[in-house]
Biotite code that builds the C-alpha atoms (Angstrom):
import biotite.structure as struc

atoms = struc.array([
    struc.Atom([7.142, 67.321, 44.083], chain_id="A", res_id=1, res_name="UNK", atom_name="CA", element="C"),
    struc.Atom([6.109, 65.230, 41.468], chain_id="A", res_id=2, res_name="UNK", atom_name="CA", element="C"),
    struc.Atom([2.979, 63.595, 42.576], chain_id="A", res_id=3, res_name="UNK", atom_name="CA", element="C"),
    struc.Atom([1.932, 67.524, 43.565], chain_id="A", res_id=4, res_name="UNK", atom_name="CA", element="C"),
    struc.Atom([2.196, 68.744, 39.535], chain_id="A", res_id=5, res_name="UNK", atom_name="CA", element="C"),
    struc.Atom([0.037, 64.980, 38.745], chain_id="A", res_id=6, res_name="UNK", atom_name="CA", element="C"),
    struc.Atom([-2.376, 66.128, 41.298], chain_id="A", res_id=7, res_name="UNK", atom_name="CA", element="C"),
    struc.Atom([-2.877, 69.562, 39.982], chain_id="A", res_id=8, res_name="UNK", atom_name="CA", element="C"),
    struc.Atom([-3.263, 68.243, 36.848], chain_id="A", res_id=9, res_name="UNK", atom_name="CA", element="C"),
    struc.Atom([-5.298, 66.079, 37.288], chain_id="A", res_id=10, res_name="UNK", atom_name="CA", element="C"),
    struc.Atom([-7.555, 68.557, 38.821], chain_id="A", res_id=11, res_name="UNK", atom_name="CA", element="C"),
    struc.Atom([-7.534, 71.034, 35.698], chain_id="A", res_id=12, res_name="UNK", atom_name="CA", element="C"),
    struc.Atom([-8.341, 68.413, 33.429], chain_id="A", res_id=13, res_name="UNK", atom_name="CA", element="C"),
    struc.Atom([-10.901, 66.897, 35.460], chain_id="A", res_id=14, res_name="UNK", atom_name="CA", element="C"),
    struc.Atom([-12.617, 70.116, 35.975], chain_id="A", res_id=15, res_name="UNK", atom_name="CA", element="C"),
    struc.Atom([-12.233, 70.443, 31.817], chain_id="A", res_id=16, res_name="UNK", atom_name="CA", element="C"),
    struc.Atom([-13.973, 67.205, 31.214], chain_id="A", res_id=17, res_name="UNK", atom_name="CA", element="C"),
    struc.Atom([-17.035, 68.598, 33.708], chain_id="A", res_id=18, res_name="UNK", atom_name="CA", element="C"),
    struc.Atom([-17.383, 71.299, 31.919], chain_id="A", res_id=19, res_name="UNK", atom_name="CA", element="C"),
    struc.Atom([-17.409, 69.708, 28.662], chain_id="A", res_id=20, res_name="UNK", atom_name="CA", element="C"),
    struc.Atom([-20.043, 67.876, 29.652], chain_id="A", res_id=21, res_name="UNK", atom_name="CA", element="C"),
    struc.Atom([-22.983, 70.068, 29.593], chain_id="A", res_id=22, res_name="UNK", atom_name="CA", element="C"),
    struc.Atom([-21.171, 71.517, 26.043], chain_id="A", res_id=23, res_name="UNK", atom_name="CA", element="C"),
    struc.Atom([-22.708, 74.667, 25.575], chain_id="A", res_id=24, res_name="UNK", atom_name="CA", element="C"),
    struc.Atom([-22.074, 77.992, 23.649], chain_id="A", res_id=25, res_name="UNK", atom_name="CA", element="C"),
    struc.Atom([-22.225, 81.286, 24.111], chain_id="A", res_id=26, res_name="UNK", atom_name="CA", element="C"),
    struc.Atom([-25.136, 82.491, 21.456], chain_id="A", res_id=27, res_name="UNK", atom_name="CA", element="C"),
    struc.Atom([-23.206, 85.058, 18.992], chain_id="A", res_id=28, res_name="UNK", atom_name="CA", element="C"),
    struc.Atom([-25.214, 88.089, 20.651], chain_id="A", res_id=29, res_name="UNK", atom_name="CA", element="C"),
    struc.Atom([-23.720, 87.456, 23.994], chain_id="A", res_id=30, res_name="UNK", atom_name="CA", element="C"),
    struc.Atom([-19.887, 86.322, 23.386], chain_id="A", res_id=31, res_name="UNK", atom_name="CA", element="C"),
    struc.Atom([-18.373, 89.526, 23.347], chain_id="A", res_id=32, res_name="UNK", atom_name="CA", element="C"),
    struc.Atom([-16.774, 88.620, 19.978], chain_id="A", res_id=33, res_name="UNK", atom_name="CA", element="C"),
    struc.Atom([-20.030, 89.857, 17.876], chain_id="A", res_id=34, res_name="UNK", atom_name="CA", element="C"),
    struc.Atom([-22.028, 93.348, 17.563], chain_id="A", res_id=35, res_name="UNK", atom_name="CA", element="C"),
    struc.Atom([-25.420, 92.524, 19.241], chain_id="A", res_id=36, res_name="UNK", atom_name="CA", element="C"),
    struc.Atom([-27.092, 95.873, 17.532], chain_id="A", res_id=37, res_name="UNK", atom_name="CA", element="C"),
    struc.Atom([-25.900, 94.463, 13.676], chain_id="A", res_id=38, res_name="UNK", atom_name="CA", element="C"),
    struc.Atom([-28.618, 93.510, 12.183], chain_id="A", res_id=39, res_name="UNK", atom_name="CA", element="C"),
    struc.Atom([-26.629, 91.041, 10.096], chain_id="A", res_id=40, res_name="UNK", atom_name="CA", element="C"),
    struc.Atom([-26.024, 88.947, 13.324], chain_id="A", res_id=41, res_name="UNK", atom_name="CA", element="C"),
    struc.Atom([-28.883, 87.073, 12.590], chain_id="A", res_id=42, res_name="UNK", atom_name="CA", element="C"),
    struc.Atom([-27.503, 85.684, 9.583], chain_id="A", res_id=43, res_name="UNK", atom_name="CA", element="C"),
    struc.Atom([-24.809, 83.812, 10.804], chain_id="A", res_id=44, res_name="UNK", atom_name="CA", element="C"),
    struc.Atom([-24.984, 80.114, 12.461], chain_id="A", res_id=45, res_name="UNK", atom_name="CA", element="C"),
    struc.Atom([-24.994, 79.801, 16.080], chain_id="A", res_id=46, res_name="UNK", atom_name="CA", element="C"),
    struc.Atom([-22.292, 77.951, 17.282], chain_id="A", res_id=47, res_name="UNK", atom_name="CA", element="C"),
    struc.Atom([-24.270, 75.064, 19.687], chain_id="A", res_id=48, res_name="UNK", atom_name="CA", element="C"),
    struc.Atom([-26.052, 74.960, 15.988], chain_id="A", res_id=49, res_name="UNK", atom_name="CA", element="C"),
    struc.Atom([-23.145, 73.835, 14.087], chain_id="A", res_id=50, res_name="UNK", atom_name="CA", element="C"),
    struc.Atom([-20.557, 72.359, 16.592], chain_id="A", res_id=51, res_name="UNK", atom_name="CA", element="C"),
    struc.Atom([-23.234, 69.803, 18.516], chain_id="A", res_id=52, res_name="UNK", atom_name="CA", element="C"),
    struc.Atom([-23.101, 67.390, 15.445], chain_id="A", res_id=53, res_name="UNK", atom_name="CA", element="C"),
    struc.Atom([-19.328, 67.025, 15.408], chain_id="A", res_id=54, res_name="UNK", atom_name="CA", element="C"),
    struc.Atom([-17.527, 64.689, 18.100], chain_id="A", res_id=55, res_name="UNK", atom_name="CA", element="C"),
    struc.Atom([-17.130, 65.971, 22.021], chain_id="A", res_id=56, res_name="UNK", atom_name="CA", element="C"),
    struc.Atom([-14.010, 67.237, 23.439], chain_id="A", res_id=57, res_name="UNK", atom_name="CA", element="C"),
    struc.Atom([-13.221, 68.294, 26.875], chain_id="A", res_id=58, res_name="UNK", atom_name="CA", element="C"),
    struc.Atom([-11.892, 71.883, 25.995], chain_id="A", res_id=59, res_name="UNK", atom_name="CA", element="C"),
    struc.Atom([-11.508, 74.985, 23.896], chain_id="A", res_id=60, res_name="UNK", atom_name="CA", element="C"),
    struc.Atom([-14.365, 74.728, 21.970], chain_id="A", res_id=61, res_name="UNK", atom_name="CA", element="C"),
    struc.Atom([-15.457, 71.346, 22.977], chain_id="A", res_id=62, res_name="UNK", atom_name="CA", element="C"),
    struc.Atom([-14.863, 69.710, 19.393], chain_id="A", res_id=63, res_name="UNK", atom_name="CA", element="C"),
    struc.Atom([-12.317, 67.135, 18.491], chain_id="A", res_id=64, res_name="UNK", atom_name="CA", element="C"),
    struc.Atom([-11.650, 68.557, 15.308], chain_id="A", res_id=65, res_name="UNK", atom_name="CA", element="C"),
    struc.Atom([-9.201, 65.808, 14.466], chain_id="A", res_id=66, res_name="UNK", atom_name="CA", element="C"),
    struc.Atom([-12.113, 62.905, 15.082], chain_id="A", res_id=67, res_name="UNK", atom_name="CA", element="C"),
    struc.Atom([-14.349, 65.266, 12.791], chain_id="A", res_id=68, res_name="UNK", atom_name="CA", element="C"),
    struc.Atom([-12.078, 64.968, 10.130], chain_id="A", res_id=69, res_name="UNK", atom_name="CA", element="C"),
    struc.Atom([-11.097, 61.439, 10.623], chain_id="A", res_id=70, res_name="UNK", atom_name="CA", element="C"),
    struc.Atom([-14.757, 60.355, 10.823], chain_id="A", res_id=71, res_name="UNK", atom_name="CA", element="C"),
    struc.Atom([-15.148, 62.119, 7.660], chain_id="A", res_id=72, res_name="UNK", atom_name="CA", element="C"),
    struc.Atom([-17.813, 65.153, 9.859], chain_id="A", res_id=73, res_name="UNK", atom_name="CA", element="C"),
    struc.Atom([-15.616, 67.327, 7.841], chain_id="A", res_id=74, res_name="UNK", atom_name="CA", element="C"),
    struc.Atom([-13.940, 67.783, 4.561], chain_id="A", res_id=75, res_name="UNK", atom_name="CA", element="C"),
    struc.Atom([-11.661, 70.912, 4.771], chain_id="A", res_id=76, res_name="UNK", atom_name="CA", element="C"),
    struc.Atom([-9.534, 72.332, 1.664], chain_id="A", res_id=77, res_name="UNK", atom_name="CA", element="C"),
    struc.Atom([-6.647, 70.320, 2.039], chain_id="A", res_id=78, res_name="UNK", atom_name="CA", element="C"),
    struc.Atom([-4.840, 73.092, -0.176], chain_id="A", res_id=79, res_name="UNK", atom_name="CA", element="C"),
    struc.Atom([-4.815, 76.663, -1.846], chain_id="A", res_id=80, res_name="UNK", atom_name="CA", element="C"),
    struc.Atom([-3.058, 76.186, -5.129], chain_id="A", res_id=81, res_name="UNK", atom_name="CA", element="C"),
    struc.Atom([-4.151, 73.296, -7.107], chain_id="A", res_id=82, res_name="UNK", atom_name="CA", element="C"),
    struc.Atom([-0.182, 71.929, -8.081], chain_id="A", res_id=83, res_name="UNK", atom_name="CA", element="C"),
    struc.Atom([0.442, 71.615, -4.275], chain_id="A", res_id=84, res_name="UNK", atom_name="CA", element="C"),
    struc.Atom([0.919, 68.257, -2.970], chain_id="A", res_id=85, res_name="UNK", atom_name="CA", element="C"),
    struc.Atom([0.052, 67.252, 0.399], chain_id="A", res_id=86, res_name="UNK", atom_name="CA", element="C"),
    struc.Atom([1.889, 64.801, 2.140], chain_id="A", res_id=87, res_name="UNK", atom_name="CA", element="C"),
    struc.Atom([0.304, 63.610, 5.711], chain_id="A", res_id=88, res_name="UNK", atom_name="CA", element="C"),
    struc.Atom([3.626, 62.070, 8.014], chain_id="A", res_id=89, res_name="UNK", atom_name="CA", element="C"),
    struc.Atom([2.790, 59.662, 10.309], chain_id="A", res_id=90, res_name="UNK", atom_name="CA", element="C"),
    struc.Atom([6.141, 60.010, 12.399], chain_id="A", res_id=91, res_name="UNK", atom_name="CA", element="C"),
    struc.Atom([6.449, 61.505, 16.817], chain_id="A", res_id=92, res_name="UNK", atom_name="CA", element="C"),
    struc.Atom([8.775, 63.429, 17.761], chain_id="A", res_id=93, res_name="UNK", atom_name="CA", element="C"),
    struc.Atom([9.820, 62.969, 21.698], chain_id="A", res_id=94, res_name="UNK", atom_name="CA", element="C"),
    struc.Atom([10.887, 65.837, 23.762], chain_id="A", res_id=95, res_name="UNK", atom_name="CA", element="C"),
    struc.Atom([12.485, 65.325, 26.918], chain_id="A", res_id=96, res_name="UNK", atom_name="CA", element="C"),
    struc.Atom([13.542, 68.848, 28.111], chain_id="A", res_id=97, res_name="UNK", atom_name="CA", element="C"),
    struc.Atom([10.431, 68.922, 29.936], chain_id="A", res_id=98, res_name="UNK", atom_name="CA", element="C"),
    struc.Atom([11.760, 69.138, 33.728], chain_id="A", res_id=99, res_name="UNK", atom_name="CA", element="C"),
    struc.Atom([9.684, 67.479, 35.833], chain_id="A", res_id=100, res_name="UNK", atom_name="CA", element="C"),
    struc.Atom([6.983, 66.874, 33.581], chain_id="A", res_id=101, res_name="UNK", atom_name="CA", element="C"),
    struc.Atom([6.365, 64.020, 31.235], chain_id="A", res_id=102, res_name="UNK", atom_name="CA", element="C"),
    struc.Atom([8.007, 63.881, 27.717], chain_id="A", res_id=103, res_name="UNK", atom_name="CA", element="C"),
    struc.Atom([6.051, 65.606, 25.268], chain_id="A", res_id=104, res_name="UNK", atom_name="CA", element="C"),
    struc.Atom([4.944, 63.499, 22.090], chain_id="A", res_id=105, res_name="UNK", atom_name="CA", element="C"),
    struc.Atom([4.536, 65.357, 19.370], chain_id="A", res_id=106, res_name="UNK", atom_name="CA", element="C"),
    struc.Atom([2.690, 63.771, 16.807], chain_id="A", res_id=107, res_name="UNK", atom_name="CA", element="C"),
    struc.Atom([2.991, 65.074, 12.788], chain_id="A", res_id=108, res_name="UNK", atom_name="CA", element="C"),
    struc.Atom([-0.045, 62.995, 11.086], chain_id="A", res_id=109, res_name="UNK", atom_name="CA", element="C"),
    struc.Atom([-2.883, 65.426, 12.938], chain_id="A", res_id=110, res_name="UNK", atom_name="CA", element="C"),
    struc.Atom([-0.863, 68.332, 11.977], chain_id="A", res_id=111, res_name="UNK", atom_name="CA", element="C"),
    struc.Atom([-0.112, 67.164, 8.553], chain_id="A", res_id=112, res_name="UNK", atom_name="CA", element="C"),
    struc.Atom([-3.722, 66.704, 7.869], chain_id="A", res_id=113, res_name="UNK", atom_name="CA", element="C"),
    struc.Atom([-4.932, 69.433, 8.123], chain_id="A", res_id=114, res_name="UNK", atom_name="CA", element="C"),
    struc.Atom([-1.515, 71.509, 7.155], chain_id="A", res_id=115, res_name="UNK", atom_name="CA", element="C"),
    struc.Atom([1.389, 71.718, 4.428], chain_id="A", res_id=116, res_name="UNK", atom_name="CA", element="C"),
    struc.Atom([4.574, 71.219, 5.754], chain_id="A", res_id=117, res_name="UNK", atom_name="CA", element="C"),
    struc.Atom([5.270, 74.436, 5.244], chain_id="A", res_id=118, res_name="UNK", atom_name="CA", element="C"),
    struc.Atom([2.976, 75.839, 7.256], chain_id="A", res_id=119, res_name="UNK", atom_name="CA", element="C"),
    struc.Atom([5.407, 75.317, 10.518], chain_id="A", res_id=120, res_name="UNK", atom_name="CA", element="C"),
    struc.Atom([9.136, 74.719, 8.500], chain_id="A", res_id=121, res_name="UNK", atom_name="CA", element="C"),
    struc.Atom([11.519, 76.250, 8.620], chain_id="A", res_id=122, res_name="UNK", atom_name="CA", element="C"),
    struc.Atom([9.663, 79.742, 9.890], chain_id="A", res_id=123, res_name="UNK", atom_name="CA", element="C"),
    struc.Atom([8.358, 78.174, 13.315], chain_id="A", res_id=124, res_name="UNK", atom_name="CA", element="C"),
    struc.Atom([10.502, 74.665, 13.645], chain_id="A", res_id=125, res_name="UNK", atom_name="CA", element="C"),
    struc.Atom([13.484, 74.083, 11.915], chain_id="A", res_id=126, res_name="UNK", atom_name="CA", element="C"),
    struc.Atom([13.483, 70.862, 10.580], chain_id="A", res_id=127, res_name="UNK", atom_name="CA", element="C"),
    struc.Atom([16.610, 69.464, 12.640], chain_id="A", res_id=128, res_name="UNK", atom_name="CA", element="C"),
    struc.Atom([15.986, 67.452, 15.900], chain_id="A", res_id=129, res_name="UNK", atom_name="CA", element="C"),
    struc.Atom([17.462, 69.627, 18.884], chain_id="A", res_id=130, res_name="UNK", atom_name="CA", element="C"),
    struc.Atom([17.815, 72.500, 16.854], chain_id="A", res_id=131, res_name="UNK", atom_name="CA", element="C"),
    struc.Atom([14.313, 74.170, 18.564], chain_id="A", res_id=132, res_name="UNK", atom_name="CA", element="C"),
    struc.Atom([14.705, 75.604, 22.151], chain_id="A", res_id=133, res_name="UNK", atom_name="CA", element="C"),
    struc.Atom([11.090, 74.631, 22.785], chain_id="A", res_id=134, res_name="UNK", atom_name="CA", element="C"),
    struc.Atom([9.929, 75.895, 26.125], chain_id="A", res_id=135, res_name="UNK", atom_name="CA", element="C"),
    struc.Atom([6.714, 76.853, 27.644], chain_id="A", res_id=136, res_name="UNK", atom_name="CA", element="C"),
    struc.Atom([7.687, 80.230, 28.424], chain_id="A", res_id=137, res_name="UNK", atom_name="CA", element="C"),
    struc.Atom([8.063, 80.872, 24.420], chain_id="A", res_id=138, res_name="UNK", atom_name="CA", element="C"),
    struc.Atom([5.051, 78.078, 23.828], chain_id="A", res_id=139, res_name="UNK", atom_name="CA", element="C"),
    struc.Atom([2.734, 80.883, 26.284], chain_id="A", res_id=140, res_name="UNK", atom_name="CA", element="C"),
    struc.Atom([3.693, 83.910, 24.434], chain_id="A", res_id=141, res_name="UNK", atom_name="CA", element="C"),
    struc.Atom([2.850, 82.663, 21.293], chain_id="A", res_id=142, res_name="UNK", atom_name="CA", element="C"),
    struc.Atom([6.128, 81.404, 19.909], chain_id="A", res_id=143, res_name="UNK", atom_name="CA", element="C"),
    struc.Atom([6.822, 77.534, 18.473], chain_id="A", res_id=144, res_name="UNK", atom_name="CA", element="C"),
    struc.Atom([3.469, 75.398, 19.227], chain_id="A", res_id=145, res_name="UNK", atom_name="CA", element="C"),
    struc.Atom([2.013, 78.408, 20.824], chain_id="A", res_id=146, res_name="UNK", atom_name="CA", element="C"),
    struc.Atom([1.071, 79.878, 17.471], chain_id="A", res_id=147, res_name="UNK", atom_name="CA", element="C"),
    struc.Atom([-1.894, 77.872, 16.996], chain_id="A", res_id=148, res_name="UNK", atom_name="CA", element="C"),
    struc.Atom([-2.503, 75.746, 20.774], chain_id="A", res_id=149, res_name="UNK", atom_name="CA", element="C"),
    struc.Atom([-4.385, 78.374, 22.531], chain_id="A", res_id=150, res_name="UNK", atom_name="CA", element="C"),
    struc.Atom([-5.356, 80.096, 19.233], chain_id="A", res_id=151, res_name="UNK", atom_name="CA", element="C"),
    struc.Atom([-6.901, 78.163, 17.191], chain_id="A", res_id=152, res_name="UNK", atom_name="CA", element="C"),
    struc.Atom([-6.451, 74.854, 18.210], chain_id="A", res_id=153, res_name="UNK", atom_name="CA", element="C"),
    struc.Atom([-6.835, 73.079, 21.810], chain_id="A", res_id=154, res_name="UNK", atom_name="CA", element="C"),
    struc.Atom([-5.680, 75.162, 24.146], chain_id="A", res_id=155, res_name="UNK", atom_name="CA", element="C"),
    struc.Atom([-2.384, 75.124, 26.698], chain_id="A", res_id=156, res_name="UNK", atom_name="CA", element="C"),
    struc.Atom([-4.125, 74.058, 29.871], chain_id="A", res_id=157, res_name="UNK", atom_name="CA", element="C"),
    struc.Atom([-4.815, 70.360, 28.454], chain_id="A", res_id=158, res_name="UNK", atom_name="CA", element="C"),
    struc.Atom([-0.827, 69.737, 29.513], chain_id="A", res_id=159, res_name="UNK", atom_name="CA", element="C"),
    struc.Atom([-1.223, 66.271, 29.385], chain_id="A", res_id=160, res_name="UNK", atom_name="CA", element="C"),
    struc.Atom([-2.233, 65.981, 25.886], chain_id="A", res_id=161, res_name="UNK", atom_name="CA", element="C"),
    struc.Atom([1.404, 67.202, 25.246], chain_id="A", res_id=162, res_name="UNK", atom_name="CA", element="C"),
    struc.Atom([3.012, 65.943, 28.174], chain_id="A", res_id=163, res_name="UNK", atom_name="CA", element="C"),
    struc.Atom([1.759, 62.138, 27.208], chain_id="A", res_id=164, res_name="UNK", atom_name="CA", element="C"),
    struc.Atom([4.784, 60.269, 27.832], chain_id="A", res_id=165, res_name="UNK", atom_name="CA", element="C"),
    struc.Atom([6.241, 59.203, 30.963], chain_id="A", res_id=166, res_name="UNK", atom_name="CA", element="C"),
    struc.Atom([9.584, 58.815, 31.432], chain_id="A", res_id=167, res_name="UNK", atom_name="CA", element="C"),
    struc.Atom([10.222, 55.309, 33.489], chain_id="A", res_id=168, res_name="UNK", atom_name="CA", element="C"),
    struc.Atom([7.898, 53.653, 30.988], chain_id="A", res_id=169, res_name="UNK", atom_name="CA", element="C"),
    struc.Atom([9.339, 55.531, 27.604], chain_id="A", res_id=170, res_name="UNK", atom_name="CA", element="C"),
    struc.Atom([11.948, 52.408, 25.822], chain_id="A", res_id=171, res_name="UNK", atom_name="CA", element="C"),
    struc.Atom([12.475, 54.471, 22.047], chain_id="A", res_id=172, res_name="UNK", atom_name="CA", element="C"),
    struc.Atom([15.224, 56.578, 21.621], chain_id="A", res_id=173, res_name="UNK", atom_name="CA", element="C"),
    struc.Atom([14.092, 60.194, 22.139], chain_id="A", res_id=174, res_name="UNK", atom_name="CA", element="C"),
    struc.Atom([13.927, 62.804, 18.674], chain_id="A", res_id=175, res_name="UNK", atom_name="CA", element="C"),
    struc.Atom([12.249, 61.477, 15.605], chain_id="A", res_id=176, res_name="UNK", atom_name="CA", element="C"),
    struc.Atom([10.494, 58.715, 15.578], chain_id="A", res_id=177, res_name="UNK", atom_name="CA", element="C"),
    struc.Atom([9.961, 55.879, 12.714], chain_id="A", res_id=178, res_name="UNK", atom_name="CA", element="C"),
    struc.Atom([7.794, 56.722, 10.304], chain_id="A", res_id=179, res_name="UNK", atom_name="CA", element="C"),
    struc.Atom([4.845, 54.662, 10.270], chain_id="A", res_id=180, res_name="UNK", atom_name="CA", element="C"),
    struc.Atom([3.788, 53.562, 6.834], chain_id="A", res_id=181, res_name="UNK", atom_name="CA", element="C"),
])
């Protein structure tokens, strides 16, 4: 049973990195997102425009938004109000309620980078290990990492991105992880 869900996806995220590789967009006209007839269309950036300068990814919108920012591509707002501090945490938290599936690793530093804290506590997560019943069923209706992953940020059919930590090779202690400093 297990090597059929590593087959499968392996498939889906071999058939992601195909596609990425021709990395195309849709031109605004034709995305169903934009009015063709507005004349004002033709003031906005086309997307294969903008996006071919930053790094490749495999999916969504076939930029690795955290390399742009780490390779300094980008420079987003890191806040609103002037007084806030920003504090990036390097620190994984492991899941293992994942049935057959890997562990999840879910790493704070790319979320803290481009995000306050409270962004995601205590609405979404509350900040106590075990005290989120994460599951995919909530994650693909929109609920706990399914606010943004599919959204606005890579989307949920790169499982293994999330799923990144097998279980006979795993030695920590699962929950929070040490911070690195």
């Amino acid at each position: 049973m297990k090597n059929k869900y590593l087959i499968i996806f392996f498939l889906i995220s071999f058939s992601s990195f195909l596609y990425a590789a021709k990395q195309t967009w849709k031109l605004l006209k034709d995305d169903g997102l934009h009015d063709p007839d507005n004349p004002a269309l033709t003031l906005l950036q086309e997307p294969g425009e903008a996006l071919l300068q930053l790094p490749p990814d495999n999916t969504g919108n076939m930029v690795s938004w955290v390399a742009a920012l780490r390779e300094n591509y980008i420079t987003p707002r890191s806040n609103i109000y002037p007084d806030t501090k920003v504090e990036v945490l390097d620190m994984d938290i492991i899941l293992e309620n994942t049935g057959e599936m890997p562990m999840v690793r879910f790493p704070h530093k790319p979320h803290t980078e481009w995000l306050d804290c409270s962004n995601c506590h205590d609405a979404i997560f509350k900040k106590k290990v075990g005290a989120n019943p994460i599951n995919m069923f909530d994650i693909l209706n929109g609920r706990y990492c399914g606010r943004c992953h599919g959204a606005v940020s890579f989307p949920l059919t790169e499982c293994l991105r999330c799923h990144s930590v097998p279980r006979n090779t795993f030695k920590g202690k699962v929950g929070a992880q040490p911070e690195r400093k």
